[in-house]
mmCIF file as Biopython writes it, N, C-alpha, C and O atoms, coordinates in Angstrom:
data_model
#
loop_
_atom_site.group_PDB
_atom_site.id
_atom_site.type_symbol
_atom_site.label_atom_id
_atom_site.label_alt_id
_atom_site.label_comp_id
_atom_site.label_asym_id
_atom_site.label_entity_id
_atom_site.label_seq_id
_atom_site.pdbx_PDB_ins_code
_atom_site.Cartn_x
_atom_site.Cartn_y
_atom_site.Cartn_z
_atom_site.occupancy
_atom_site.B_iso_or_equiv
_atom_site.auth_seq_id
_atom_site.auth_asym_id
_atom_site.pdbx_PDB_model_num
ATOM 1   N N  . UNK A ? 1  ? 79.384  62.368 117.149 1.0 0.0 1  A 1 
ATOM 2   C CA . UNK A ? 1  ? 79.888  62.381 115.784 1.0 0.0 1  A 1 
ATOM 3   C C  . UNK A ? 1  ? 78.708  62.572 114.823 1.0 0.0 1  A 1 
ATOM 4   O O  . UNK A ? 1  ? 77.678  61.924 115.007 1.0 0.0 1  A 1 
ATOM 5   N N  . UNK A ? 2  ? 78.824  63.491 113.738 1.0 0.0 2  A 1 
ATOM 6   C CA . UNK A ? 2  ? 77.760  63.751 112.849 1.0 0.0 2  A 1 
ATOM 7   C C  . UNK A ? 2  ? 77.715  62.368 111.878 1.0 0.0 2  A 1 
ATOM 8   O O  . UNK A ? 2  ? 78.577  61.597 111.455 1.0 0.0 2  A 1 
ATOM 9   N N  . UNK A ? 3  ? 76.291  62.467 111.756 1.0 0.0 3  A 1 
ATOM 10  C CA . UNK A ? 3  ? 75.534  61.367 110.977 1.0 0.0 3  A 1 
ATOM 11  C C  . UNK A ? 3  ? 76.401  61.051 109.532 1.0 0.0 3  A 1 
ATOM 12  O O  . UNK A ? 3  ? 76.767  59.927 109.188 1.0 0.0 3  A 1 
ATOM 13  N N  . UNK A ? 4  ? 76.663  62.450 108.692 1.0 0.0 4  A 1 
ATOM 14  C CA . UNK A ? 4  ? 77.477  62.450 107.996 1.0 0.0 4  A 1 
ATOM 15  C C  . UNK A ? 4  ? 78.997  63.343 107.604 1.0 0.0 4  A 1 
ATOM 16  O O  . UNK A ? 4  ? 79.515  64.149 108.377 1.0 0.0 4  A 1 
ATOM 17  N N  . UNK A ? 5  ? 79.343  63.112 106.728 1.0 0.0 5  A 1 
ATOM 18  C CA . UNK A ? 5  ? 81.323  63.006 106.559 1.0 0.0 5  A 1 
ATOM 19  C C  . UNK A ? 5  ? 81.071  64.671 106.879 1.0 0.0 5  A 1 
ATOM 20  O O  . UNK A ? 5  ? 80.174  65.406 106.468 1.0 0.0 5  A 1 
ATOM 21  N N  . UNK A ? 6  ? 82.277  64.974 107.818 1.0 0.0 6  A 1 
ATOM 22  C CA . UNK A ? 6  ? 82.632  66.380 107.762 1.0 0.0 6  A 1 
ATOM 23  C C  . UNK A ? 6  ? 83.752  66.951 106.861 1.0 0.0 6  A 1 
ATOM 24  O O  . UNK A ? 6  ? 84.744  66.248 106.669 1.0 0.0 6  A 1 
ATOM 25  N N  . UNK A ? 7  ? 83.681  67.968 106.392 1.0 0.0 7  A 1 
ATOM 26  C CA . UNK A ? 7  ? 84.010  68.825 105.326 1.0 0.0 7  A 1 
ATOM 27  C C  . UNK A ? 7  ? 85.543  69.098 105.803 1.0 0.0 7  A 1 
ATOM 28  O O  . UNK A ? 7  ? 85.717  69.358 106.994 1.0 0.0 7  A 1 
ATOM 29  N N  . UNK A ? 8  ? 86.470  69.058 105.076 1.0 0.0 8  A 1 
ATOM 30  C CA . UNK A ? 8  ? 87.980  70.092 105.059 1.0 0.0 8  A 1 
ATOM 31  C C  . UNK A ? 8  ? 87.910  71.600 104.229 1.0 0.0 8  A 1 
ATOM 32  O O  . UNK A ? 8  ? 87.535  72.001 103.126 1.0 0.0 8  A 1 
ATOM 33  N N  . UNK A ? 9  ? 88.375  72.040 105.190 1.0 0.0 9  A 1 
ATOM 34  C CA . UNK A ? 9  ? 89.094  73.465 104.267 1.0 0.0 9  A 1 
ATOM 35  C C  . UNK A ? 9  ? 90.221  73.964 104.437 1.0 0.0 9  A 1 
ATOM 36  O O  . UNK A ? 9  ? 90.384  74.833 105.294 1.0 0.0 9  A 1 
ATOM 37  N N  . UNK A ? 10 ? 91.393  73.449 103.532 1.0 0.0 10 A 1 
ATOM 38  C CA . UNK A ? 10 ? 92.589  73.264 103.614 1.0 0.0 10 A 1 
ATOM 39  C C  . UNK A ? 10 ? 93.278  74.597 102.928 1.0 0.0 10 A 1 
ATOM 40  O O  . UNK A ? 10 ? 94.453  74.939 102.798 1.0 0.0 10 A 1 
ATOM 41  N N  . UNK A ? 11 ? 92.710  74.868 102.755 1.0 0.0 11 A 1 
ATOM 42  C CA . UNK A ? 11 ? 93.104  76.542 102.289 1.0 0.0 11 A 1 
ATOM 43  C C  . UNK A ? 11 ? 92.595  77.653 102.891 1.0 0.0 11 A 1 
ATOM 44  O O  . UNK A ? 11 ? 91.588  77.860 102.214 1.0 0.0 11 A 1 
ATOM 45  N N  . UNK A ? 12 ? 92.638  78.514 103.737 1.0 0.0 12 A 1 
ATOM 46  C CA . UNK A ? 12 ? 92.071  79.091 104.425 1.0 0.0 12 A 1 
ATOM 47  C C  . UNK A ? 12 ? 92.819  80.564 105.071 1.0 0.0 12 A 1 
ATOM 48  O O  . UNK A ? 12 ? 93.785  80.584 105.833 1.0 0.0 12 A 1 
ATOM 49  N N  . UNK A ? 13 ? 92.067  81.761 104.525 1.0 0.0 13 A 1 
ATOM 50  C CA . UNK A ? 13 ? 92.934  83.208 105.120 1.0 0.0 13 A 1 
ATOM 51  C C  . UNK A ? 13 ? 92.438  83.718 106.157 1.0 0.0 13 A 1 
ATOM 52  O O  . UNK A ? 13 ? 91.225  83.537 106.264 1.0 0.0 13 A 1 
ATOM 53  N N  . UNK A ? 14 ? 92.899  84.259 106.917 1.0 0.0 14 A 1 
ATOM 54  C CA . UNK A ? 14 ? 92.807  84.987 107.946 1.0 0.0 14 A 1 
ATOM 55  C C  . UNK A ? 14 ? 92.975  86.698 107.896 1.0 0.0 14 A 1 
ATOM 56  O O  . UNK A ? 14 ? 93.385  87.166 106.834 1.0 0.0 14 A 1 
ATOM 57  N N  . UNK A ? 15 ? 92.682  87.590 108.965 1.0 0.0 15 A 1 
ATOM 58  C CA . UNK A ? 15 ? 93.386  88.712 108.761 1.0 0.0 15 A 1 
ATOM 59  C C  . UNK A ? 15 ? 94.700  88.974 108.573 1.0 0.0 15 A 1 
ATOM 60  O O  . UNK A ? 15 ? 95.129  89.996 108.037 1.0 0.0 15 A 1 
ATOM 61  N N  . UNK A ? 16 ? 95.435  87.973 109.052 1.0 0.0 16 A 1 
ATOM 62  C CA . UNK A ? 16 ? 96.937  88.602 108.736 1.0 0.0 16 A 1 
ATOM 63  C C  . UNK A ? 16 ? 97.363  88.678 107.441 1.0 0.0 16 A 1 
ATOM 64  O O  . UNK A ? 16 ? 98.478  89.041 107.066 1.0 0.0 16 A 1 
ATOM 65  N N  . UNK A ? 17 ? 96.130  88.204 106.543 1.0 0.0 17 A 1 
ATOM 66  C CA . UNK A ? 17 ? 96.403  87.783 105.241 1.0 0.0 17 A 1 
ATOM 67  C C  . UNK A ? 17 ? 95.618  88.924 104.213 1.0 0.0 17 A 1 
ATOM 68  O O  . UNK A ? 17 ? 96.002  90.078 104.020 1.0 0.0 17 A 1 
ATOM 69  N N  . UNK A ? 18 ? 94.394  88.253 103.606 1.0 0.0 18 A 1 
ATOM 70  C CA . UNK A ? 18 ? 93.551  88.913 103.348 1.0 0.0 18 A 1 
ATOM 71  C C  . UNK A ? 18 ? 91.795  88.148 103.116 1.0 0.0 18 A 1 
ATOM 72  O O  . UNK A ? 18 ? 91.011  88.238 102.172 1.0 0.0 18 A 1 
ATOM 73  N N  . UNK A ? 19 ? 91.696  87.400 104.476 1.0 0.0 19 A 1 
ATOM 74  C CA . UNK A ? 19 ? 90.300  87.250 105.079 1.0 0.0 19 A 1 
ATOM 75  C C  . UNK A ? 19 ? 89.997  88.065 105.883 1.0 0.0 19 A 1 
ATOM 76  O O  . UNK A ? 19 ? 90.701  89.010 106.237 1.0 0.0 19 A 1 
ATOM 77  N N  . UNK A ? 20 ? 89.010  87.821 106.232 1.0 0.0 20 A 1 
ATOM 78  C CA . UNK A ? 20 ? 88.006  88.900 106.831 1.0 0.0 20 A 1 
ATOM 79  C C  . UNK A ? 20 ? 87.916  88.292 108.510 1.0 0.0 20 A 1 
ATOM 80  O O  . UNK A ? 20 ? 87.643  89.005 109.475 1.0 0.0 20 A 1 
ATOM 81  N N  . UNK A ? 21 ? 88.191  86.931 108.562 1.0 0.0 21 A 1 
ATOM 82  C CA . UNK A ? 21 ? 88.030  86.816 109.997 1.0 0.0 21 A 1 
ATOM 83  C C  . UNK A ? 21 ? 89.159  86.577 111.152 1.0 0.0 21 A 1 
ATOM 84  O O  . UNK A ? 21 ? 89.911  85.861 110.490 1.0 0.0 21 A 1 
ATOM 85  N N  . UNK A ? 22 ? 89.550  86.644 111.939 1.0 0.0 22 A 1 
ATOM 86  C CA . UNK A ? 22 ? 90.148  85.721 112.524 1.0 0.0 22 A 1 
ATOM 87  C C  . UNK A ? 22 ? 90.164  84.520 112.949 1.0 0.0 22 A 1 
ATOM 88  O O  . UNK A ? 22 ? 89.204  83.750 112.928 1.0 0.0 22 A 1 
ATOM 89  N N  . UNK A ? 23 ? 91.670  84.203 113.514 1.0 0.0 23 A 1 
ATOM 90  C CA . UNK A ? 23 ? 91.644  82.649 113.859 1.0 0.0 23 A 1 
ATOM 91  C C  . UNK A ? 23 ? 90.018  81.825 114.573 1.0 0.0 23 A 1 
ATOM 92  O O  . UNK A ? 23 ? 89.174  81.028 114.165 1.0 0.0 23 A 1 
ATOM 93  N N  . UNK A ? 24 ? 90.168  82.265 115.274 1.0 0.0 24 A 1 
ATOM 94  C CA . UNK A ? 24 ? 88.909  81.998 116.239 1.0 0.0 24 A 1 
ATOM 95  C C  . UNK A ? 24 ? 87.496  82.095 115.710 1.0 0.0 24 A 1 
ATOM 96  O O  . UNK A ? 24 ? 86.629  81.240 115.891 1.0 0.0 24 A 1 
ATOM 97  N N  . UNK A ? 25 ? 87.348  83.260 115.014 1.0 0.0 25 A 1 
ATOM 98  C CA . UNK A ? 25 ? 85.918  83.210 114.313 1.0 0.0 25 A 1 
ATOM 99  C C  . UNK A ? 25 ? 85.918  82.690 112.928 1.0 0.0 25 A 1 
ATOM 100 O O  . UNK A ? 25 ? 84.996  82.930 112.148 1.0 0.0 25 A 1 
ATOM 101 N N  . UNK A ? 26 ? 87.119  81.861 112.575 1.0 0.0 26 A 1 
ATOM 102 C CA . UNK A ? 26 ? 87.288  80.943 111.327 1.0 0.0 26 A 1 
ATOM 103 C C  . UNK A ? 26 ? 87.009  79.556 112.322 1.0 0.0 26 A 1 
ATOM 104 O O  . UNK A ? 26 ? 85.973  78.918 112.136 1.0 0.0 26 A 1 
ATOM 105 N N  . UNK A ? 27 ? 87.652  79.275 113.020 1.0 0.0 27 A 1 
ATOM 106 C CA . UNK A ? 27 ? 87.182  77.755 113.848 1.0 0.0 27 A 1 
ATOM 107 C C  . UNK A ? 27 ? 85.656  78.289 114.188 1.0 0.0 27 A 1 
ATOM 108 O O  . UNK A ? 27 ? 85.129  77.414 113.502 1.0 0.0 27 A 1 
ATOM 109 N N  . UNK A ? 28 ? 84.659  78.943 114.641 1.0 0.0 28 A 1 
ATOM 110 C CA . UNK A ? 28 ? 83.576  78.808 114.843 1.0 0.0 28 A 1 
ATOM 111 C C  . UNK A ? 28 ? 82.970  79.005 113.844 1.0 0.0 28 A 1 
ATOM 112 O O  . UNK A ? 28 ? 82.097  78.138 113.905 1.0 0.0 28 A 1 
ATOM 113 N N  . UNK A ? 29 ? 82.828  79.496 113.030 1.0 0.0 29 A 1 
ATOM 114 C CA . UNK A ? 29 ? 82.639  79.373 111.131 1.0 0.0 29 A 1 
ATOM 115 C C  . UNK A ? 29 ? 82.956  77.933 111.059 1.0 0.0 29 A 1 
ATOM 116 O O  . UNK A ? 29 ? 81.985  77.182 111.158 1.0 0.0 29 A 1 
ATOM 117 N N  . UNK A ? 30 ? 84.039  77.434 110.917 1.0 0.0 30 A 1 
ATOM 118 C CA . UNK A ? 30 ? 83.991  75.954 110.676 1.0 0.0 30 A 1 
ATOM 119 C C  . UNK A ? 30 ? 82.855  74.988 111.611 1.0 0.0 30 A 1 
ATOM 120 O O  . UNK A ? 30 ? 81.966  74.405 110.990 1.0 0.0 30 A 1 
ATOM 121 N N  . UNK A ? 31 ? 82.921  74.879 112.853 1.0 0.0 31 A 1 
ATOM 122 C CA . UNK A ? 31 ? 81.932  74.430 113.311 1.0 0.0 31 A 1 
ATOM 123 C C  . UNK A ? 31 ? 80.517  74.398 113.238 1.0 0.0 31 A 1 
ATOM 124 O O  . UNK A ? 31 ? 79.738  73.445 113.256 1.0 0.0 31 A 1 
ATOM 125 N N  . UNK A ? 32 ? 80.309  75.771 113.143 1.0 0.0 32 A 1 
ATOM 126 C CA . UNK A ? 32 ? 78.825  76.235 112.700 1.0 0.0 32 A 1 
ATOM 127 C C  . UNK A ? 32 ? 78.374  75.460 111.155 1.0 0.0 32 A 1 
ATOM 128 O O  . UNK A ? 32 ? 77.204  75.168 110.911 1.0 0.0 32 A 1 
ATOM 129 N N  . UNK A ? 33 ? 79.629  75.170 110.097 1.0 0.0 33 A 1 
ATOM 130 C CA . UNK A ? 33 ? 79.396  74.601 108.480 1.0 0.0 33 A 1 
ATOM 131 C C  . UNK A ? 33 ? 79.662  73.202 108.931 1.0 0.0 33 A 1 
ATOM 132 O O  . UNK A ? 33 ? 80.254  72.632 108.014 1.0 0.0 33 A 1 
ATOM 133 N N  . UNK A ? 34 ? 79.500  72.487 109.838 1.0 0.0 34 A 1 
ATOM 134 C CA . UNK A ? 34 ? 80.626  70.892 110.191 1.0 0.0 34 A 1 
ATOM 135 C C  . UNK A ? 34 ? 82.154  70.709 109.269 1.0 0.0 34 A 1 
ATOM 136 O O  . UNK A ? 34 ? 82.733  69.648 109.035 1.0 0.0 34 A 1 
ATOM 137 N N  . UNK A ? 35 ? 82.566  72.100 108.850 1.0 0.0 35 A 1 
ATOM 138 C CA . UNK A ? 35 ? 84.265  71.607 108.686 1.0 0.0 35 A 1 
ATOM 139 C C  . UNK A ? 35 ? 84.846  71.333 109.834 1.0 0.0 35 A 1 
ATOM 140 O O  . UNK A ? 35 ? 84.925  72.195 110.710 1.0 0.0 35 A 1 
ATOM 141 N N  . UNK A ? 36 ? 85.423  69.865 110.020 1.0 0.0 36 A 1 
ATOM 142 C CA . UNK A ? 36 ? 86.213  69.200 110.917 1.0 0.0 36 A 1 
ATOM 143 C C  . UNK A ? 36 ? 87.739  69.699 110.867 1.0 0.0 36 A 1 
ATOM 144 O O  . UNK A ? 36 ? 88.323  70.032 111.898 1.0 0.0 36 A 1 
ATOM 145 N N  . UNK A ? 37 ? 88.400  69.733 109.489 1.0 0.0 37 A 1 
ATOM 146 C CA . UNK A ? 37 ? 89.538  70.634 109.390 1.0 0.0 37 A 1 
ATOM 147 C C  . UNK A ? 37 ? 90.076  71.477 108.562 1.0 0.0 37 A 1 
ATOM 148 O O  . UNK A ? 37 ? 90.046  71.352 107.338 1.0 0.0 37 A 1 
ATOM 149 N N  . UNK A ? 38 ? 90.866  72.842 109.484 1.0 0.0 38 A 1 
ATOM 150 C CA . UNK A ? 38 ? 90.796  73.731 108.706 1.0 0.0 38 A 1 
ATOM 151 C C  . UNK A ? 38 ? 92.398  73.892 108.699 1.0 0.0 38 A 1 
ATOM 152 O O  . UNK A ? 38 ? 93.044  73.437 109.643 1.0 0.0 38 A 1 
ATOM 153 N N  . UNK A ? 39 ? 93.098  74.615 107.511 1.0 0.0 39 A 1 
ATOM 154 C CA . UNK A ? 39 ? 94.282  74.794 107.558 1.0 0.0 39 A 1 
ATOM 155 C C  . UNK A ? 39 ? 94.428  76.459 107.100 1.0 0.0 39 A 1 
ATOM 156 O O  . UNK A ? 39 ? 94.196  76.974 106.006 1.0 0.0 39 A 1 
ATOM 157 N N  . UNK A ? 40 ? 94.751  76.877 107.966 1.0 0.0 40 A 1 
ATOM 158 C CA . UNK A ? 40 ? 95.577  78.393 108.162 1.0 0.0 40 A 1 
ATOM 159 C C  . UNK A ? 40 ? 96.323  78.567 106.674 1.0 0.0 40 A 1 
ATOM 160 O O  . UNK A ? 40 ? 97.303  77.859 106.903 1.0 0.0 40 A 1 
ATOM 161 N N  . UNK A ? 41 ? 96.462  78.910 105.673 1.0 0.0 41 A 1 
ATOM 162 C CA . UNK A ? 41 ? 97.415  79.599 104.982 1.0 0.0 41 A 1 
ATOM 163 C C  . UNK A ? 41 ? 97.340  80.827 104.488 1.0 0.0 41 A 1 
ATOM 164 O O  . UNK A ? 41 ? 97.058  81.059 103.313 1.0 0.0 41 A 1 
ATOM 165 N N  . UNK A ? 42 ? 97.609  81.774 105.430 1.0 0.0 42 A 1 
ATOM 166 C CA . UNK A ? 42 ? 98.038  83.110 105.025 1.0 0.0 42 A 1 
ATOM 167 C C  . UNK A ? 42 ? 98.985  83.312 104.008 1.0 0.0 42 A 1 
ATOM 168 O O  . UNK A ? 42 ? 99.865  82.492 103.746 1.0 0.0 42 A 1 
ATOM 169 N N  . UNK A ? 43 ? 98.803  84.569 103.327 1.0 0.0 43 A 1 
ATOM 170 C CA . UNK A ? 43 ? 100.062 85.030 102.233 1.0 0.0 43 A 1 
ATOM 171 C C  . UNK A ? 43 ? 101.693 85.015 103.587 1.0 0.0 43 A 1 
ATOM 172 O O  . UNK A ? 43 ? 101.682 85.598 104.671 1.0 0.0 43 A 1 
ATOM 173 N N  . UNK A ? 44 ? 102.444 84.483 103.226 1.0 0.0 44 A 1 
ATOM 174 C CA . UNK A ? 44 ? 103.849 85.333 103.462 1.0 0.0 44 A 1 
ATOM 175 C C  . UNK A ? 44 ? 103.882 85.593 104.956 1.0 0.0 44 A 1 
ATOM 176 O O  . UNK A ? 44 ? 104.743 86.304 105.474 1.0 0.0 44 A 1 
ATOM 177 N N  . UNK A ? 45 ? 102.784 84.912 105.718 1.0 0.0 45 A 1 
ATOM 178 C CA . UNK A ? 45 ? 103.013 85.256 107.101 1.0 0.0 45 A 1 
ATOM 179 C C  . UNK A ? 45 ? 102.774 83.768 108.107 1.0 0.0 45 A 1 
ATOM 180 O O  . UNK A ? 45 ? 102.069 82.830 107.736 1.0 0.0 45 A 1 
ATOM 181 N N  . UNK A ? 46 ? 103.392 83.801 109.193 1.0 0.0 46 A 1 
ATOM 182 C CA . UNK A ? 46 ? 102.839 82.892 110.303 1.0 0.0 46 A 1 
ATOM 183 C C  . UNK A ? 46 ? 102.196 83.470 111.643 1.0 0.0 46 A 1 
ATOM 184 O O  . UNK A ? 46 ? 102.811 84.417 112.133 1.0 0.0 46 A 1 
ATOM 185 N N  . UNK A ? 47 ? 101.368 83.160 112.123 1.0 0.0 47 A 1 
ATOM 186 C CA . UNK A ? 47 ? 100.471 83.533 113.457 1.0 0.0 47 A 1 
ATOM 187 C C  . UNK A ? 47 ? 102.213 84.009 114.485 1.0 0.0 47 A 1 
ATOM 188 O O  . UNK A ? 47 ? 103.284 83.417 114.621 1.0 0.0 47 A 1 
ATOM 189 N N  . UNK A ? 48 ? 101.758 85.123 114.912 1.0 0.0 48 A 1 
ATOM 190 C CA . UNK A ? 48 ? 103.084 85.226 116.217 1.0 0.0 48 A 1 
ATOM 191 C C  . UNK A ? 48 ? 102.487 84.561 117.241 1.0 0.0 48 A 1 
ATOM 192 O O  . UNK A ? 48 ? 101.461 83.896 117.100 1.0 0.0 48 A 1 
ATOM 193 N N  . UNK A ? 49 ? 103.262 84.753 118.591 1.0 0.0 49 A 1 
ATOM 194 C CA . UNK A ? 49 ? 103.079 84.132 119.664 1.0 0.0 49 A 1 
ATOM 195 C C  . UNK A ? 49 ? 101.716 84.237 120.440 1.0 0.0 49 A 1 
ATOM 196 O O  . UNK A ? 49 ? 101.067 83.429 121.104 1.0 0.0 49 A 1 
ATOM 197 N N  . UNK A ? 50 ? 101.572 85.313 120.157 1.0 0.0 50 A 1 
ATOM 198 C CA . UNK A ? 50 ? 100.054 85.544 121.035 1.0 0.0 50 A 1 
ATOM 199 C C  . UNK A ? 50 ? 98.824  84.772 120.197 1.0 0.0 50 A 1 
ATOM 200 O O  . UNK A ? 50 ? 97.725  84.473 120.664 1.0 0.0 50 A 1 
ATOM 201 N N  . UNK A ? 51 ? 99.267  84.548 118.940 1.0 0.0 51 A 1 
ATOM 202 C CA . UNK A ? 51 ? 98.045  84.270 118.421 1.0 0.0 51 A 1 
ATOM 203 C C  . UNK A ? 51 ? 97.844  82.471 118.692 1.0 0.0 51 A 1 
ATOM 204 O O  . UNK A ? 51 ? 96.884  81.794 119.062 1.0 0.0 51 A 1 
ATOM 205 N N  . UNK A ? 52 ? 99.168  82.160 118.327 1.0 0.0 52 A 1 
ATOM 206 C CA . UNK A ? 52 ? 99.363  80.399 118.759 1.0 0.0 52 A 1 
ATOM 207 C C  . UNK A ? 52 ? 98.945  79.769 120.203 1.0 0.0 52 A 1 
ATOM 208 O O  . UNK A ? 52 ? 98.490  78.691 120.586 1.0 0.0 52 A 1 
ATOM 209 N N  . UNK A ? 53 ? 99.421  81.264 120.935 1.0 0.0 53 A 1 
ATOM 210 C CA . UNK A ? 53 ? 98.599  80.961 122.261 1.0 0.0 53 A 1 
ATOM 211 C C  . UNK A ? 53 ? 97.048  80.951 122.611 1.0 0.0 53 A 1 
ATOM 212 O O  . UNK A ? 53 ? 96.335  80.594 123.549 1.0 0.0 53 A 1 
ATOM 213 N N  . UNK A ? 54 ? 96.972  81.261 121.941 1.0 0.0 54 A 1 
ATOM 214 C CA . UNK A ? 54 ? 95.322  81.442 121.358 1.0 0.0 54 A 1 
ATOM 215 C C  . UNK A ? 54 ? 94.677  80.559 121.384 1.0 0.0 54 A 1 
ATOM 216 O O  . UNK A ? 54 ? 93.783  80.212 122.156 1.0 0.0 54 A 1 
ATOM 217 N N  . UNK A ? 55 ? 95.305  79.922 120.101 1.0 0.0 55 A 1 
ATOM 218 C CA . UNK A ? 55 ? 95.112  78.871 119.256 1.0 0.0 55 A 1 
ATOM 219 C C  . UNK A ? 55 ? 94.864  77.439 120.163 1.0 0.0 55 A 1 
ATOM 220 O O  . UNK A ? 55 ? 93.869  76.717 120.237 1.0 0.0 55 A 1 
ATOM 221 N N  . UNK A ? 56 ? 96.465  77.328 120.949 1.0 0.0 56 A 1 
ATOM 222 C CA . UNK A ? 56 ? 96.851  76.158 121.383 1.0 0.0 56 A 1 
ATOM 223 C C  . UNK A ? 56 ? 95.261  75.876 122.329 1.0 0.0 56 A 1 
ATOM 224 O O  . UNK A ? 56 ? 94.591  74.846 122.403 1.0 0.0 56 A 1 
ATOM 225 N N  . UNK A ? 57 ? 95.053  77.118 122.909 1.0 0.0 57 A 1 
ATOM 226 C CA . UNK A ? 57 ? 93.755  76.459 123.987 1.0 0.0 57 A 1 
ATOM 227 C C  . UNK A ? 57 ? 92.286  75.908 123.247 1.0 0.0 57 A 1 
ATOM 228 O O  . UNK A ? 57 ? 91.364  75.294 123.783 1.0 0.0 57 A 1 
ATOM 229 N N  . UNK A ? 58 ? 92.409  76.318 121.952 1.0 0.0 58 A 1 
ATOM 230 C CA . UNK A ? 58 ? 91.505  75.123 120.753 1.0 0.0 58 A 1 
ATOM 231 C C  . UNK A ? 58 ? 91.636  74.299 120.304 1.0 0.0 58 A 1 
ATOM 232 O O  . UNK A ? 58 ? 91.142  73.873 119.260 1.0 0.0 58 A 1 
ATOM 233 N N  . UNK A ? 59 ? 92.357  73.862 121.010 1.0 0.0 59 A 1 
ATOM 234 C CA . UNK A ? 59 ? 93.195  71.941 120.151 1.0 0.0 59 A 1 
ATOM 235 C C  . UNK A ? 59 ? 92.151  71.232 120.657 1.0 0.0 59 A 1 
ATOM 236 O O  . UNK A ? 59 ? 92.322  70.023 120.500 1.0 0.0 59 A 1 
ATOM 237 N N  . UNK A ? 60 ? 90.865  71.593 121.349 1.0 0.0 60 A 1 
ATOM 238 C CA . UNK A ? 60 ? 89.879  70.106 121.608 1.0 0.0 60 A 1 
ATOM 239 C C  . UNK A ? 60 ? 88.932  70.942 121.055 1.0 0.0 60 A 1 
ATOM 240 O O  . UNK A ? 60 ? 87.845  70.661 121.559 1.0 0.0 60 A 1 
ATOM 241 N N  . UNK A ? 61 ? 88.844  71.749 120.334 1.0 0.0 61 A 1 
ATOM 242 C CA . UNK A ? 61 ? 87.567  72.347 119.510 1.0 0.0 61 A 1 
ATOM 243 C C  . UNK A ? 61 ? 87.287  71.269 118.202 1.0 0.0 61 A 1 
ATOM 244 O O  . UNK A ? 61 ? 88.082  70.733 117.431 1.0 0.0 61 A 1 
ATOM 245 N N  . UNK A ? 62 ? 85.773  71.198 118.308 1.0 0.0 62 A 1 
ATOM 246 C CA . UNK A ? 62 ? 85.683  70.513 117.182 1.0 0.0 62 A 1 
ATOM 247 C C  . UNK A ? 62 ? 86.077  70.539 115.945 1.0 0.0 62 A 1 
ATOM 248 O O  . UNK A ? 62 ? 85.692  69.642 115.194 1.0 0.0 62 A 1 
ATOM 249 N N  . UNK A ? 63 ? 86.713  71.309 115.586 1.0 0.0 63 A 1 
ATOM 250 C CA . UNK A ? 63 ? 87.402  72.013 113.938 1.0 0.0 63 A 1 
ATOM 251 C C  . UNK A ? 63 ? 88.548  71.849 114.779 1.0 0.0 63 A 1 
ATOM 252 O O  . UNK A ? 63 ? 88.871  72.489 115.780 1.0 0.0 63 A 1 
ATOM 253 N N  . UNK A ? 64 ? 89.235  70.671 114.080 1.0 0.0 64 A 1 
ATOM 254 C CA . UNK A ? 64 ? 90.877  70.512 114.326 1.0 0.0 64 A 1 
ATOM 255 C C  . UNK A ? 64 ? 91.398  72.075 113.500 1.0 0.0 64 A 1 
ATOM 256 O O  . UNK A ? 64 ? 90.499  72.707 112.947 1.0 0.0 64 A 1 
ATOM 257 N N  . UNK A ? 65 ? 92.883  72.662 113.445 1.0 0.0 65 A 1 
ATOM 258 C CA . UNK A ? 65 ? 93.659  73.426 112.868 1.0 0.0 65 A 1 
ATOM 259 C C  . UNK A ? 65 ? 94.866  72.932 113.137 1.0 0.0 65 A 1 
ATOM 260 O O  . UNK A ? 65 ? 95.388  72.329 114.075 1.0 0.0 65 A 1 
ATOM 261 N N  . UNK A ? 66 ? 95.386  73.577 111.439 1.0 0.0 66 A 1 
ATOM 262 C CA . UNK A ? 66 ? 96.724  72.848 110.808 1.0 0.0 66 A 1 
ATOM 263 C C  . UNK A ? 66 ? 97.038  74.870 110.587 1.0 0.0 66 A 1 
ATOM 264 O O  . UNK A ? 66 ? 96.254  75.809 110.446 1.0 0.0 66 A 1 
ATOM 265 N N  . UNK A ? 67 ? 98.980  74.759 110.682 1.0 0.0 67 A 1 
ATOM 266 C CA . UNK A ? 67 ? 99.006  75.959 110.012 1.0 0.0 67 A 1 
ATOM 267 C C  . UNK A ? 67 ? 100.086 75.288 109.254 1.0 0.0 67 A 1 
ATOM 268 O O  . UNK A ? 67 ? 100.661 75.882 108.341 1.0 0.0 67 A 1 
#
């Protein structure tokens, strides 16, 4: 556990939206800054299946995700 408080970023785009990264290289972006959690909100869209599947195998990554 870091010495000190880790960061949220509760607002957060992706490509399906209009960020520049994806899911995955937004959780290692978070890790690399110590944001502990990040929350997905794309414009008008939700991750499809392939991407949740993705996702699901990062649920013990250090950057929790919320969508």
């Amino acid at each position: 556990m870091p010495s000190h408080p880790l960061y949220e970023s509760l607002h957060t785009h992706t490509r399906l939206s209009d960020g520049t990264m994806d899911h995955i290289e937004v959780l290692h972006a978070c890790q690399k800054n110590n944001i502990g959690i990040v929350a997905f909100t794309d414009h008008d869209i939700v991750p499809d299946k392939k991407i949740l599947s993705l996702l699901y195998q990062y649920k013990s990554h250090p950057t929790k995700w919320i969508i």
